[in-house]
C-alpha positions as CSV (number, residue, x, y, z in Angstrom):
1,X,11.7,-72.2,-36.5
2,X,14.1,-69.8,-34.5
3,X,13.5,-68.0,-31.6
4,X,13.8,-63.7,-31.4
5,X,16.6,-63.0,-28.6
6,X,14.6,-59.5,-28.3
7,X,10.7,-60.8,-27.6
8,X,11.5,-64.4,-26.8
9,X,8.7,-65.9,-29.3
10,X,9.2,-68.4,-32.2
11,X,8.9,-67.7,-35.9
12,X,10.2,-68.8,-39.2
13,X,13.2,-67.6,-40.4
14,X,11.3,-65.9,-42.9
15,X,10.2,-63.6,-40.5
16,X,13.3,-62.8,-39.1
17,X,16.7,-61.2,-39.5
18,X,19.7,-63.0,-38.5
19,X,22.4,-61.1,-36.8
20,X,26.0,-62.1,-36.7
21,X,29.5,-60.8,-34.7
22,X,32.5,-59.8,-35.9
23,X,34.6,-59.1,-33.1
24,X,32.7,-56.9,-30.9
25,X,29.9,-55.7,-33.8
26,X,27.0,-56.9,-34.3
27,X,26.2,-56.9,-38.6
28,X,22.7,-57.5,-39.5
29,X,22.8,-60.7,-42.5
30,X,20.8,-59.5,-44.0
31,X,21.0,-62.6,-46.6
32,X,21.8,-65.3,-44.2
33,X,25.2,-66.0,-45.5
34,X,27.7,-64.8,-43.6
35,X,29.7,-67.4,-41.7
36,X,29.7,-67.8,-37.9
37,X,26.5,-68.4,-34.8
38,X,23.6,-66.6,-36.3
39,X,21.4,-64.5,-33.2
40,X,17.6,-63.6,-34.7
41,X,15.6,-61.0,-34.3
42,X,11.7,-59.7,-35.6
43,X,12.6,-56.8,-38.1
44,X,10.9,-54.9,-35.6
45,X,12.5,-51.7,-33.3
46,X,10.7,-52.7,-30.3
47,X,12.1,-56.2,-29.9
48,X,16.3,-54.4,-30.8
49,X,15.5,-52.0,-28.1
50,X,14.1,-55.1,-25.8
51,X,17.4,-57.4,-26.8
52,X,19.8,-54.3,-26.0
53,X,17.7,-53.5,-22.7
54,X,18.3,-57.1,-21.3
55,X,21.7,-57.7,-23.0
56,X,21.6,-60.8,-24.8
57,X,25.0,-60.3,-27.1
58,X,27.1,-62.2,-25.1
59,X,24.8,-65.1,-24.3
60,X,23.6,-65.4,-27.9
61,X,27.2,-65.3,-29.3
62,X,28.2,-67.9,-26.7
63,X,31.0,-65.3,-25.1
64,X,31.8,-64.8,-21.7
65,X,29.1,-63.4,-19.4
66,X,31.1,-60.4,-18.4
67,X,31.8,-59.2,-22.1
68,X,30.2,-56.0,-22.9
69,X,30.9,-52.6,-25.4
70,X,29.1,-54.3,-28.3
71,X,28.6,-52.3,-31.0
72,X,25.3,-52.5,-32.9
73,X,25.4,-49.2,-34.6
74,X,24.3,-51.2,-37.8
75,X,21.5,-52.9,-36.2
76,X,20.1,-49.9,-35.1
77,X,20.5,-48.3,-38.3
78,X,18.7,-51.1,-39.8
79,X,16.2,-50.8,-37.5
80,X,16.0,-46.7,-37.6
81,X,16.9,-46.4,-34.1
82,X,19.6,-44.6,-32.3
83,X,22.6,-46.0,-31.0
84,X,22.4,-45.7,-27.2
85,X,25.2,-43.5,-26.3
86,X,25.6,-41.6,-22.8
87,X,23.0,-38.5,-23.0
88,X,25.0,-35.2,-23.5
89,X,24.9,-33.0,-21.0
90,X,22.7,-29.8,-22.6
91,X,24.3,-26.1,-21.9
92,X,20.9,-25.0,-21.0
């Protein structure tokens, strides 16, 4: 059993998709091989956007509360959704 850092609930690994960093990126494993603390997540958008919306990166890679600018362009992809970046301003 893990736990989903986005929704909070328990479910096998199965059902899962384990997350890793390298550096400041988030990579989806995709496989569960790559080396290093493993963060899960449902492979589902809602519970991404909920992990991004209450910032768990830096508590679930055990890194110092203050650290922020993770990039998890390739979760998103993954996921479908897009990257939060500032909202342009339109010329409109």
């Amino acid at each position: 059993m893990r736990t989903c850092v986005g929704c909070r609930s328990r479910a096998d690994r199965s059902d899962l998709v384990r997350m890793v960093a390298e550096g400041t990126a988030v990579i989806p494993d995709v496989r569960g091989r790559r080396p290093g603390r493993g963060a899960y997540l449902h492979d589902d958008h809602r519970c991404f956007e909920t992990a991004e919306r209450r910032r768990v990166w830096s508590r679930a890679y055990r890194r110092e509360p203050g650290d922020t600018g993770w990039d998890v362009s390739r979760v998103a992809a993954l996921f479908g959704v897009a990257p939060h970046d500032p909202p342009e301003n339109p010329s409109r």
